[in-house]
Structure formats: structure tokens, C-alpha cells
N, C-alpha and C positions, 0 to 999 in steps of 0.2 A: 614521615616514616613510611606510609601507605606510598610515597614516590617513589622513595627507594627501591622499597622490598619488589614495586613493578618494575624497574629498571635491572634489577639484579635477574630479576626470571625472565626479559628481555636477552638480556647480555647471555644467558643461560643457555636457550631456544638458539641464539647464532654461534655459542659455541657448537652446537649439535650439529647445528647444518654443518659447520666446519669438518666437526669428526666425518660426518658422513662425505662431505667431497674426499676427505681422505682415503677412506675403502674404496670409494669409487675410483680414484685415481689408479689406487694400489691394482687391478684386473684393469686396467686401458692402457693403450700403447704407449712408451715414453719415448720412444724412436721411430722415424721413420726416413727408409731408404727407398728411393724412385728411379727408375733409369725408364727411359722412351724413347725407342728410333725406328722406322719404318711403319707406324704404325702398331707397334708391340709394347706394350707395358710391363714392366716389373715391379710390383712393391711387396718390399720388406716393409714386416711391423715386428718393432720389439719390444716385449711388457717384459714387468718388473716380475721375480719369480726367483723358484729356485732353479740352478744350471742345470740341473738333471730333468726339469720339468717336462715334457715334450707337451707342445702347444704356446712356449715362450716365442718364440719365432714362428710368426705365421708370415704366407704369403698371398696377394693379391693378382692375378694375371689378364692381360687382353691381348688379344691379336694368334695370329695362328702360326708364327716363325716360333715359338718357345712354348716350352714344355711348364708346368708350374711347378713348382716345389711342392712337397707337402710340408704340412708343420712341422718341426723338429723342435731340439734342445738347443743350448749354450753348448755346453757338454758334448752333444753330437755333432755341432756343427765348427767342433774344437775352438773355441772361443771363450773361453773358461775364464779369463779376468775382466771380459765384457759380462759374462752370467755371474760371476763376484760381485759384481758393482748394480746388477739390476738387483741380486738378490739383498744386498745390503740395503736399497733403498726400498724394498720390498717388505722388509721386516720394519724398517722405519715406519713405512704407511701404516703398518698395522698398530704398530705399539701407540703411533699417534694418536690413531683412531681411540684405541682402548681409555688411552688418555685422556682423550676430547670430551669422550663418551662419560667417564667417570668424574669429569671437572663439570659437564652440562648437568646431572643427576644432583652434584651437590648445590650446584650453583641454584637452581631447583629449590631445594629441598633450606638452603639458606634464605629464601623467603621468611621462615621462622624464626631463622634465628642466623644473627648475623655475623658470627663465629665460623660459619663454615664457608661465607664465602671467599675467605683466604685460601684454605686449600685449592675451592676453585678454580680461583685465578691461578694460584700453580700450576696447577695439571694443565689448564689451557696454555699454559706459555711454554710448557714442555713441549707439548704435542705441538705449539704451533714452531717453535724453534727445531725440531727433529724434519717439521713438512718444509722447513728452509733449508737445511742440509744435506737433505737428501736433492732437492734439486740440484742447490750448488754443488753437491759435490757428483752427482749425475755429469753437470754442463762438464764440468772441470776435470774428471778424470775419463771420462769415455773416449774421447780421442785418443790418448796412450793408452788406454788397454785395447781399444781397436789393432792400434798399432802394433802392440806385442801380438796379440795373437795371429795378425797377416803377415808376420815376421817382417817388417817395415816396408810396405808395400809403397809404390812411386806412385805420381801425381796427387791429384786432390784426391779427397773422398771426405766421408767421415772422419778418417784417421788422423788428419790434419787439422780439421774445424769442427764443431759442433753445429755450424751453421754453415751450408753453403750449396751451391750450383758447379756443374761444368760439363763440359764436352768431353768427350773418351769413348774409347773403344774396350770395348768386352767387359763390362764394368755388371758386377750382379748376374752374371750370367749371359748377358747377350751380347754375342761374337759379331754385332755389327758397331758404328759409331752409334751412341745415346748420349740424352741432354737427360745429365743427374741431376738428382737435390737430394738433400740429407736434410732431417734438421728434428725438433724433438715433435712428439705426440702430444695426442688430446691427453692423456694423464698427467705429462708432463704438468702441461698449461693447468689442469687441474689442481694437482698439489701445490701451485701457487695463490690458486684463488683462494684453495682450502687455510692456509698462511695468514692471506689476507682476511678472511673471516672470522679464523679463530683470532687476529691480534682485536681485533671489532669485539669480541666477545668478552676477553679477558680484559679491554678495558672499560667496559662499563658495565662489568661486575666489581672491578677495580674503583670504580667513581661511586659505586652505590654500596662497599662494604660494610658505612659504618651508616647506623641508620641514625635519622635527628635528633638530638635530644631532647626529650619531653619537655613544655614550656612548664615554667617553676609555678610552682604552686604557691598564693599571697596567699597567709593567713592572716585572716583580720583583728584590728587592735581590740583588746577587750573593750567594752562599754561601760563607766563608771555609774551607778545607779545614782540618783540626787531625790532628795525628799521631795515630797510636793511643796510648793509653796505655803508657808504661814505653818508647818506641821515641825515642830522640834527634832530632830533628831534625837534617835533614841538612844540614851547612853547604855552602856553596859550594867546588868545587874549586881546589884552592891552584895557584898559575901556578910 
């Protein structure tokens, strides 16, 4: 029993880390764009947020041919079903978190009683299934909502791949040839770890739910008492 209850506030403790790469994911970049040529650098970063947010798009700059952007929106940088889809995964990070958070606290607190480590394991497989779909559905729909919003713009980019390199001219801003990459961010990578930790969590809260069952109790055979030797046994008194 005393193994369980430590394995379930185990499993409990890595949901939490869970939760927490989750928030943390949700405020770090899930994209990022690079163009380089002559010595001048570009990067775009884009976190997860709402479209109207300004500071969703930040930019990175080196070299003295280009000017840097400043931060802007989704919204302002007319790109509104790219800022849809950050923000949908944005609200996902958070509810996970909430989730993770509220599944670690029980899973805790089921130390005592082992009733409550089922909800636990729920809330953790909520949150860690919502920090899956929000990636996958990040990887999978961002190139066509790139897409509509550049009104279908020619060669590679983002628009085309979720992963990729190439050569082009005027690409991000700079009007000379640059060698792009596209591909996701440290959050990104995050909210999969965080996946990976909450499923570590949820199953071995899952493996420690039901705690041992106490070893049975012998009770022992009555003892029949026997006269001493040579002494009659005493009969019952006569009425």
C-alpha cells in the first residue's frame, strides 16, 4: 500500500512538470522564419496568442542593408487564419495547463485515499491529448492558412511545408537573393515534451490507483480445555 500511495504522488509531481512545460510552451515561439544573404539576417518568430495581440510576431535583425520590423499582430500583419490557429492552440496550452495542474493536486491529494486517483488520471490525459492536437493540428494546418493569407504565393516557403529550406530572392523582406528555413519553435518542441510527460504521469497514477489489499487476517482455532490427569471431570449439578 505504502508503494502505491508513493508512486501515485510520483506520477502526480510529473504530471505537474507536464502542466508547467505546457504554460511555458503557450508564451515561446511555435514558428520560425530565417532568410540570410550578404551578410543580413531576418528572423521572424511566431507565438501562440490572440490575432489582435501585438507582440505575437516578433522580429530578430543583423547586418546594416535592412531595416527591422517591429513587433506587430496576426491581425496587423493581415494574416488572420495564421493568428486563428496560433490562437486556438494557445487557449489549448492554457486549458491543458489548468488541467495538468488540477489532475497533479488530486493525484497528490489521492495519497489518502485512492478514489481520487481516477479523476487524476483523467484530467491528465485530457490535458495531455489537447498538448497533441494542438501540435498536430499546428504542423498540419499552417501551411494553408499561410497560404490564404499570402493569397497563394509562388515557390517554397512556409506556405508549402511546415519544414523546409531554399534559395529566393526578396523573401521576408530582403530585396536581394537569401538562403531561407522555415520550420517550428522552441514551444512548439515544448508542447510535445510536455505530451510526453504528462502520458509518464497519467500512467503511473494509472498503475498505482488501486492500492493492495490488506493481508487477511487468521483467526485462531478455539483451544479445548482437558481436565488434569487422574481428576474426574465434573459433571453438571443434579436439580
Amino acid at each position: 500500500m505504502a508503494n502505491n500511495k508513493g508512486r501515485r504522488a510520483i506520477g502526480a509531481i510529473v504530471v505537474l512538470i507536464g502542466a508547467i512545460l505546457l504554460i511555458v510552451a503557450a508564451f515561446m515561439p511555435w514558428y520560425t522564419i530565417q532568410a540570410s544573404g550578404y551578410g543580413n539576417t531576418i528572423t521572424q518568430n511566431s507565438y501562440p496568442g490572440i490575432p489582435t495581440s501585438n507582440g505575437t510576431i516578433q522580429y530578430s535583425c543583423s547586418g546594416s542593408a535592412i531595416s527591422c520590423p517591429s513587433q506587430t499582430s496576426y491581425h496587423d500583419s493581415k494574416l488572420d487564419n495564421t493568428g486563428n490557429l496560433a490562437e486556438a492552440g494557445y487557449f489549448m496550452a492554457i486549458v491543458g495547463f489548468i488541467l495538468g495542474l488540477v489532475g497533479a493536486i488530486l493525484g497528490i491529494a489521492s495519497r489518502g485515499n485512492s478514489r481520487r486517483a481516477g479523476p487524476a488520471v483523467a484530467l491528465a490525459i485530457v490535458a495531455m491529448l489537447l498538448a497533441i492536437v494542438a501540435v498536430g493540428m499546428f504542423a498540419g494546418l499552417l501551411p494553408g492558412a499561410l497560404k490564404n493569407d499570402l493569397k497563394s504565393p509562388s515557390g517554397s516557403g512556409p506556405w508549402s511545408s511546415f519544414f523546409g529550406s531554399a534559395n529566393q530572392t526578396g523573401f521576408n523582406g530582403l530585396p536581394v537573393p537569401t538562403s531561407d528555413t522555415w520550420g517550428p519553435g522552441a514551444g512548439w518542441y515544448i508542447a510535445i515534451a510536455a505530451f510526453i510527460v504528462l502520458l509518464i504521469g497519467a500512467v503511473l497514477i494509472l498503475m498505482s490507483r488501486k492500492d493492495a489489499a490488506p493481508a487477511p487476517v487468521t483467526t485462531p482455532a478455539p483451544t479445548s480445555t482437558s481436565a488434569p490427569a487422574g481428576v474426574p471431570p465434573s459433571s453438571p449439578p443434579s436439580s
